[in-house]
C-alpha positions in Angstrom: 15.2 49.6 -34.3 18.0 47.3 -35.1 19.8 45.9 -31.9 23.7 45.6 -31.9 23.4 41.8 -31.7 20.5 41.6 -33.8 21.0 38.4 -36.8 21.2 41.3 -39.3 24.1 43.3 -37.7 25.5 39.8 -37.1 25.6 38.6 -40.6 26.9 41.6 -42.2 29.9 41.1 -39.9 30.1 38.0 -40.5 30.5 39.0 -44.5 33.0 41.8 -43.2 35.1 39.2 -41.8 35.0 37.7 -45.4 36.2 41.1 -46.7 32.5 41.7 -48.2 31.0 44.8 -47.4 27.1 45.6 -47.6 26.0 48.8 -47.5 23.8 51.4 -49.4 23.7 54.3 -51.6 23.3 57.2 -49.5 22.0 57.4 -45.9 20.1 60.2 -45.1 16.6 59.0 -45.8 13.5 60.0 -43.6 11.9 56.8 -44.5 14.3 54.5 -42.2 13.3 56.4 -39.3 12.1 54.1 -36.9 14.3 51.5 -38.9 17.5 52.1 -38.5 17.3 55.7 -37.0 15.9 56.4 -33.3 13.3 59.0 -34.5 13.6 60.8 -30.9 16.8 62.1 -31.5 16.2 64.4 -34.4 12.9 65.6 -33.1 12.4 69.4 -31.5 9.1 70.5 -30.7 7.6 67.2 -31.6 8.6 67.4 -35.7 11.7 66.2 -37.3 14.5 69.3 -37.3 16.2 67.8 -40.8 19.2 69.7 -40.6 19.8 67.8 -37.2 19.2 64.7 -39.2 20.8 64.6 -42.1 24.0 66.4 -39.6 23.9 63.1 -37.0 22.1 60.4 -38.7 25.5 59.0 -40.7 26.9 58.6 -36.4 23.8 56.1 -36.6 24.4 54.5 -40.0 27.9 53.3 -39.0 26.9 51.5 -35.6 25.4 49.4 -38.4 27.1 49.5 -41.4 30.9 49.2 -42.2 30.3 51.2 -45.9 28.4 53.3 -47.7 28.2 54.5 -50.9 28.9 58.7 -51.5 26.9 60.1 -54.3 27.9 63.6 -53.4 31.7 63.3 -54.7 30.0 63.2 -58.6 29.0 66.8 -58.5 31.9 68.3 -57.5 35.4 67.5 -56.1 35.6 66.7 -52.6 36.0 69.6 -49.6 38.2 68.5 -47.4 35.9 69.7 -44.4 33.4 67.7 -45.6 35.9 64.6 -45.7 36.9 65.1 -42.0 33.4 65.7 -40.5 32.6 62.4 -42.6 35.5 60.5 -41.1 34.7 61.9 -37.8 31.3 60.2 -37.4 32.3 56.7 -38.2 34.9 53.7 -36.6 38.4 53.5 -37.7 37.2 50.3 -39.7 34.5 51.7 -41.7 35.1 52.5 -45.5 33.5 55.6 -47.7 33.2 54.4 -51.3 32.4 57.4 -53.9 31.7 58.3 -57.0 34.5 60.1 -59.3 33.2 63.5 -59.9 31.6 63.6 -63.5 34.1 66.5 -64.5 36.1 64.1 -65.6 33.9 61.0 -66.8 31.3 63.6 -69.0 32.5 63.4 -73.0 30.0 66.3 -73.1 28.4 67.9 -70.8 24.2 67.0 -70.7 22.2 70.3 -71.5 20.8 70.2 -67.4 20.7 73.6 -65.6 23.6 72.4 -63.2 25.9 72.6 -66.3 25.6 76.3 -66.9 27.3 78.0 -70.1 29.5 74.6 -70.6 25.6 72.7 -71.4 25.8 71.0 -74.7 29.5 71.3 -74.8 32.8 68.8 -75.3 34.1 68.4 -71.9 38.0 69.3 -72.4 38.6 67.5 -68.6 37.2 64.1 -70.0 39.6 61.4 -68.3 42.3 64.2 -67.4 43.9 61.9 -65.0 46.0 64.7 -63.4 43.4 66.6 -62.8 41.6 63.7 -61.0 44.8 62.9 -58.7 45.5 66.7 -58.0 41.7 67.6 -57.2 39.6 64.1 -55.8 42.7 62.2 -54.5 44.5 64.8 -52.9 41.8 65.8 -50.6 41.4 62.0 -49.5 44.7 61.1 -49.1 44.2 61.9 -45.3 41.8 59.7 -44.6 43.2 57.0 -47.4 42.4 54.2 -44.7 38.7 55.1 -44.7 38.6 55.4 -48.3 36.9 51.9 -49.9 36.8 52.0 -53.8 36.4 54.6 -56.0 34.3 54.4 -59.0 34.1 55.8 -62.4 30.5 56.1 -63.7 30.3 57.1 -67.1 26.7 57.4 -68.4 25.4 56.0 -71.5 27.8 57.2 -74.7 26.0 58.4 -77.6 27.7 56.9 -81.4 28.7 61.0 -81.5 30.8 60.4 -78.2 32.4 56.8 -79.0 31.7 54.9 -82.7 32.7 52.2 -81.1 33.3 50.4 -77.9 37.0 49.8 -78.5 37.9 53.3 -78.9 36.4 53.8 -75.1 38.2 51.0 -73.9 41.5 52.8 -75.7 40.8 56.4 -74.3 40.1 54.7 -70.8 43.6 52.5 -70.9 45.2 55.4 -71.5 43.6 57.4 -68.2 44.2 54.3 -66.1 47.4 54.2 -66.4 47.6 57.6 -65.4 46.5 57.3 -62.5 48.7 56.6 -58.4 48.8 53.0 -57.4 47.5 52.0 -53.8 43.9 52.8 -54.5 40.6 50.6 -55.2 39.2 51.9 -58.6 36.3 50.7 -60.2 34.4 51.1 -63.7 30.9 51.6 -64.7 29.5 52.1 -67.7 25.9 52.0 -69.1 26.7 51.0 -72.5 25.7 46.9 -73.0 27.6 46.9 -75.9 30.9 47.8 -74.0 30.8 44.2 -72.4 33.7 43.0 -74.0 36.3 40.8 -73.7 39.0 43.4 -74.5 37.3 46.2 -71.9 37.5 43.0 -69.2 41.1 42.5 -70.3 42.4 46.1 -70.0 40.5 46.3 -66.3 42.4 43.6 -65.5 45.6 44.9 -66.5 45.3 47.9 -64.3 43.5 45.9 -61.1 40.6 47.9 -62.2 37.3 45.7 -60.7 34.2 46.3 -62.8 31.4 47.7 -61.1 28.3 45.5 -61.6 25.5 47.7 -61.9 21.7 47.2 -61.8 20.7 49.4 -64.5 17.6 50.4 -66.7 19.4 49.7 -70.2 22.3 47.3 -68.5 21.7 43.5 -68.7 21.0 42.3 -65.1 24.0 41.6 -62.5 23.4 37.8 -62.2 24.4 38.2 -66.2 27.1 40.6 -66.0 28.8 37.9 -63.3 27.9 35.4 -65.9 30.5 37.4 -68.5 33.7 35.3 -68.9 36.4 37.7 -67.1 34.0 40.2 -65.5 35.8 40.0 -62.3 38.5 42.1 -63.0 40.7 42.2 -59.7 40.9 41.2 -56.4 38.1 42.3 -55.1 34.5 43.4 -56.9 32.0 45.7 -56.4 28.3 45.6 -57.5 25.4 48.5 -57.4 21.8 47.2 -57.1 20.3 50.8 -58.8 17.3 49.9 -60.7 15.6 47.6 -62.3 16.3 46.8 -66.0 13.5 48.5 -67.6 12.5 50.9 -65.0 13.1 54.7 -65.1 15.1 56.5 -62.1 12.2 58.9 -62.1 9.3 56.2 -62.4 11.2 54.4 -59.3 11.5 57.3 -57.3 7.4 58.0 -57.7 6.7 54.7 -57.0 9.2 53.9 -53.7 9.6 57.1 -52.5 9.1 57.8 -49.1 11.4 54.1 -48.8 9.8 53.0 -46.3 8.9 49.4 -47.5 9.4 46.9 -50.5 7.2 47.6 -53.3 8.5 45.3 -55.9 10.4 42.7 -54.6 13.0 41.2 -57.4 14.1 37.9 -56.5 16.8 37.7 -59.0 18.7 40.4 -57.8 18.2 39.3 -54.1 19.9 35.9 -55.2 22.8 37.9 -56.8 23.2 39.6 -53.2 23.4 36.6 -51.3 25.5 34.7 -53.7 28.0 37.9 -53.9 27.9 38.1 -50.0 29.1 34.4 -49.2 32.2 34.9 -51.5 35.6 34.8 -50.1 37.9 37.7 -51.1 42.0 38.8 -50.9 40.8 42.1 -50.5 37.8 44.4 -49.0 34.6 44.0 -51.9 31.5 46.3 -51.4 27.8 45.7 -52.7 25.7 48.8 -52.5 21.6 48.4 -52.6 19.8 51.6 -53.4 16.3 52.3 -51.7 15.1 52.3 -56.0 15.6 49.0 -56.4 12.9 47.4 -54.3 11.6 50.5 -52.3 13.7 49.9 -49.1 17.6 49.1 -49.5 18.1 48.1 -45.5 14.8 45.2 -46.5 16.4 44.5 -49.7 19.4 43.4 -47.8 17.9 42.0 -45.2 16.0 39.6 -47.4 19.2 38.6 -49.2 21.1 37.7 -45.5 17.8 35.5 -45.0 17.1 37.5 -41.8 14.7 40.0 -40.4 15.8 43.9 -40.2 14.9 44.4 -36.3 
């Protein structure tokens, strides 16, 4: 188990103090039992009672970690019970970064189950930035201190959705600018082609960062840095998702339960360190996910040059 003033909790608050926050996607994983979770406390009878897991484990997660990253916000718009139970867990310093729900970053809805009757459809709520203020930021303006950046993921465009890159980065402007000042937003898209110097440029304008992301199709994040202008405001943030060339599905068959590193990737362990020592005006985050390597709390272990326990 990882000690309060074990090397590991001490260097990630000595990147803190830096205003760089490590954390992961998503906490409630079975495989850091014995890790980073006290297995005893979610046991009854002798087997694990999940629902008392994935209910206290997050208390856990934050005597650690000062962010993490919340998938849960793309699938629908936040509840805000679910913000305050959240918030309640976790010390006044620690920061929730999420994911924009995809209502408004789908050009057209996938044909997926989840979708229902609108499957295969235009999406009339694609970048509706009042929609997005009324029905994600109003829930978290409560708890705005808690609230690290907020990021807009926008899955790979088709030529039918965008003919070209610059008419994204026009329809995009346009929804930026619609949107409250005092928040940390971030973009990321899946298209390589949209790598631009004008989509850098009208990020910038806004103090949009872009998000770095680790991605099958994307080039890696050591060459997304490399982009002149790619650091688009005062603070960054970076997503260490998959390997480039790797399927979600094929990483989650191979990693899956997380308990270890199956495919270590030195590249994008060196792009963790090297974002971790930088100095920033503003708090940063850099999320690993348990699919890039097999075990996200190893992953960024290896990267602070220290061991996990």
């Amino acid at each position: 188990m990882i000690a309060a003033d074990s090397d590991f909790v001490r260097r990630l608050g000595e990147c803190a103090r830096r205003n760089v926050l490590l954390g992961t996607s998503s906490w409630k994983y079975e495989g850091w039992l014995g890790q980073l979770y006290e297995p005893s406390k979610y046991l009854y009878r002798g087997k694990l009672a999940r629902n008392r897991f994935e209910a206290g484990c997050l208390e856990e997660y934050a005597l650690v970690f000062r962010t993490v990253c919340v998938d849960a916000g793309y699938y629908r718009f936040p509840d805000p019970g679910y913000l305050s139970k959240l918030v309640a867990q976790v010390p006044a310093e620690f920061r929730f970064s999420f994911k924009a729900t995809d209502e408004v970053t789908i050009r057209r809805f996938p044909k997926q189950p989840r979708h229902g009757d609108r499957a295969g459809c235009v999406n009339e709520n694609f970048l509706n930035a009042p929609l997005f203020t009324e029905a994600f930021l109003g829930p978290m303006e409560p708890h705005r201190s808690n609230v690290g950046v907020i990021m807009f993921e926008f899955s790979r465009f088709h030529p039918g959705d965008f003919a070209r890159g610059r008419d994204f980065v026009e329809a995009l402007d346009g929804f930026l600018a619609g949107l409250p000042s005092g928040w940390q937003f971030g973009v990321e898209i899946r298209n390589a082609s949209f790598l631009q110097p004008e989509y850098f440029a009208m990020l910038r304008r806004h103090g949009v960062a872009h998000v770095f992301n680790a991605w099958t199709d994307m080039p890696t994040i050591p060459e997304q840095m490399a982009m002149p202008g790619s650091f688009t405001a005062d603070f960054f943030a970076a997503r260490f998702l998959l390997r480039r060339g790797r399927k979600y599905q094929e990483a989650v068959d191979a990693f899956s339960p997380y308990v270890e590193i199956r495919d270590p990737d030195p590249v994008g362990c060196a792009a963790i360190r090297e974002l971790s020592q930088r100095e920033m005006r503003a708090p940063s985050y850099v999320f690993v996910n348990n699919r890039f390597e097999g075990n996200a709390l190893l992953t960024i272990a290896a990267a602070l040059g220290v061991e996990l326990i």
